[in-house]
C-alpha positions as CSV (number, residue, x, y, z in Angstrom):
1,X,22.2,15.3,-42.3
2,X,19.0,16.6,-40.7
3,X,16.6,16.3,-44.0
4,X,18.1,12.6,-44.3
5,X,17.3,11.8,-40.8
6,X,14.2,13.4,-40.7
7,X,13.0,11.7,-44.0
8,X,14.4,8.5,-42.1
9,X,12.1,8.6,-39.3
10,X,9.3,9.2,-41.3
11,X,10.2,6.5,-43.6
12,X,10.7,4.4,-39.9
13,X,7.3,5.3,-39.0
14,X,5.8,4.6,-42.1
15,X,7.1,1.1,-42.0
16,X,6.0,0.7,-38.2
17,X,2.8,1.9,-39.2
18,X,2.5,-0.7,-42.4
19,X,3.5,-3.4,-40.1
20,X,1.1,-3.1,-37.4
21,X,-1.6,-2.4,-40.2
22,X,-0.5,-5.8,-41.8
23,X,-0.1,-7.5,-38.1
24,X,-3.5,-5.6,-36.9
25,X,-5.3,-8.9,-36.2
26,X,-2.8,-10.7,-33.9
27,X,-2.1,-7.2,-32.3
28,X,-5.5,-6.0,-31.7
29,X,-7.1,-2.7,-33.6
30,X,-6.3,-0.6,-30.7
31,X,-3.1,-1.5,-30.2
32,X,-2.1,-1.1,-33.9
33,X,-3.5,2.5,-34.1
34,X,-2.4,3.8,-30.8
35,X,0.6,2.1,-32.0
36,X,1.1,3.6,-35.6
37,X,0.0,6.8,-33.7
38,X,3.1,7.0,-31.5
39,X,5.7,5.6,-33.6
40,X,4.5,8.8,-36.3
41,X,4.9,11.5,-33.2
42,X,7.8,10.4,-32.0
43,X,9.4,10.2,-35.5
44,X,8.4,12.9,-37.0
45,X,10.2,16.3,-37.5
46,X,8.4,18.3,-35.2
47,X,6.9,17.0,-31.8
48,X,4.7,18.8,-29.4
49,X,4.2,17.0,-25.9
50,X,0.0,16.7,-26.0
51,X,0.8,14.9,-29.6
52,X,1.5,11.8,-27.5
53,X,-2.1,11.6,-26.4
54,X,-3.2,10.9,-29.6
55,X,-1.4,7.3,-29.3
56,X,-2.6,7.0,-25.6
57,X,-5.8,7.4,-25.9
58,X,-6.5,4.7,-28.4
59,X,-3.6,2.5,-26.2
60,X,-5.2,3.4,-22.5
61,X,-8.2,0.8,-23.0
62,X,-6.5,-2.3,-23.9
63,X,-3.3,-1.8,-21.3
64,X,-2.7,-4.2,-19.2
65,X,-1.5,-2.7,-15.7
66,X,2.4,-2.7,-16.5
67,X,1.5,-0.5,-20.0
68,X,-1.1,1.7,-18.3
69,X,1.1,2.6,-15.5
70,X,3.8,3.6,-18.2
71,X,1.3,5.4,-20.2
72,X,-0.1,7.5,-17.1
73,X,3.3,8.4,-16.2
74,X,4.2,9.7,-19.5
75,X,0.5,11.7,-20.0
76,X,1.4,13.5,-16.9
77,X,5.3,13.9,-17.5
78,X,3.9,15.5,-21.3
79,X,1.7,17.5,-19.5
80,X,4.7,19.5,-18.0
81,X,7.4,18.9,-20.8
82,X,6.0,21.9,-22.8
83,X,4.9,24.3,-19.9
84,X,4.3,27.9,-20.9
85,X,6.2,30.1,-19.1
86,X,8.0,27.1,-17.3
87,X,10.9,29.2,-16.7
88,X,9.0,32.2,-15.3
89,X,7.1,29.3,-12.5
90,X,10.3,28.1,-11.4
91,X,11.6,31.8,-10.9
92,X,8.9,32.6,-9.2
93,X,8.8,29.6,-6.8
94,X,12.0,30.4,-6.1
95,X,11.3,33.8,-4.6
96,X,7.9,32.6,-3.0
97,X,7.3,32.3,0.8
98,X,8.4,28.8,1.5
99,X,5.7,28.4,4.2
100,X,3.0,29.2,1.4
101,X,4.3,27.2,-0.9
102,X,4.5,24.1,1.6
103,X,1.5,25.0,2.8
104,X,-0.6,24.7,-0.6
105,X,1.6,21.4,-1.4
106,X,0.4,19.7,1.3
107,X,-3.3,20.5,0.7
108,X,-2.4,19.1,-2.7
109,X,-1.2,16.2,-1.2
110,X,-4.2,15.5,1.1
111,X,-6.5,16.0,-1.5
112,X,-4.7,13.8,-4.0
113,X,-4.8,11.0,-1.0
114,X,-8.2,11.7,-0.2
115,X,-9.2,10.7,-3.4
116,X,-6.8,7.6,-3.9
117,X,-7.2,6.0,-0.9
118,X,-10.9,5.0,-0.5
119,X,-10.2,3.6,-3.8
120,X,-7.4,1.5,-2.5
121,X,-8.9,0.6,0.6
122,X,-11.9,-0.9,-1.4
123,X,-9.3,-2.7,-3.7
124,X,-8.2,-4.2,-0.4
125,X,-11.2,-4.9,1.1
126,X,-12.4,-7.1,-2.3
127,X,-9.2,-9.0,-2.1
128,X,-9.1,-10.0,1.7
129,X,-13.3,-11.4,0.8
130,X,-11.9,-13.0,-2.4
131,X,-9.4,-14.7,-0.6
132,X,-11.9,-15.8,2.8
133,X,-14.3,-17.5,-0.2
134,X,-11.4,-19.0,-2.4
135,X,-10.2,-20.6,1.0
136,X,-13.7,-21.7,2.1
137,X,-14.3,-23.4,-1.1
């Protein structure tokens, strides 16, 4: 039952990645690629988590914001799926001083937000001036 499976993925992804090859004009080249990539990762026998990238990095520049959020959320879930050693992290954090570990989360936190939000509040500050000149006109 595994070989037949197996040989019916690839058989699946072969056919996705005919289709989109076929289709590649109404799709987009980009899209058919990072496409074919992903259908023949997830498919396929064997999959490593940093495989997906392959498909993402040809999808990432023609995503609109729905897609790209998907696709950001799944490069950094992959990033973690195959963690060496993941077992030995969460052991240790277990036994870790939970005042440390709060401690360095937080600084992660504020950096993270120190780097988002100037970017947001610039988003913001370009939509409240679009709108003041789309009501002026």
């Amino acid at each position: 039952f595994i070989t037949v499976a197996r040989g019916g993925g690839l058989l699946l992804a072969a056919g996705i990645t005919i289709w989109l090859l076929i289709h590649s004009e109404e799709v987009g080249p980009l899209r058919a690629l990072g496409g074919s990539l992903l259908a023949i990762v997830v498919l396929s026998p064997v999959i490593q988590p940093w495989y997906l990238c392959w498909g993402f990095i040809f999808l990432a520049p023609v995503a609109d914001r729905a897609v790209r959020r998907v696709l950001l959320g799944a490069s950094a879930a992959s990033c973690f799926l195959g963690l060496p050693g993941g077992r030995v992290l969460i052991q240790e954090l277990g036994i870790a001083n939970p005042w440390f570990v709060a401690l360095f989360s937080g600084a992660l936190i504020a950096i993270a937000a120190a780097l988002v939000l100037p970017r947001l509040r610039r988003r913001d500050r370009g939509s409240s001036t679009t709108a003041v000149l789309e009501s002026a006109i």
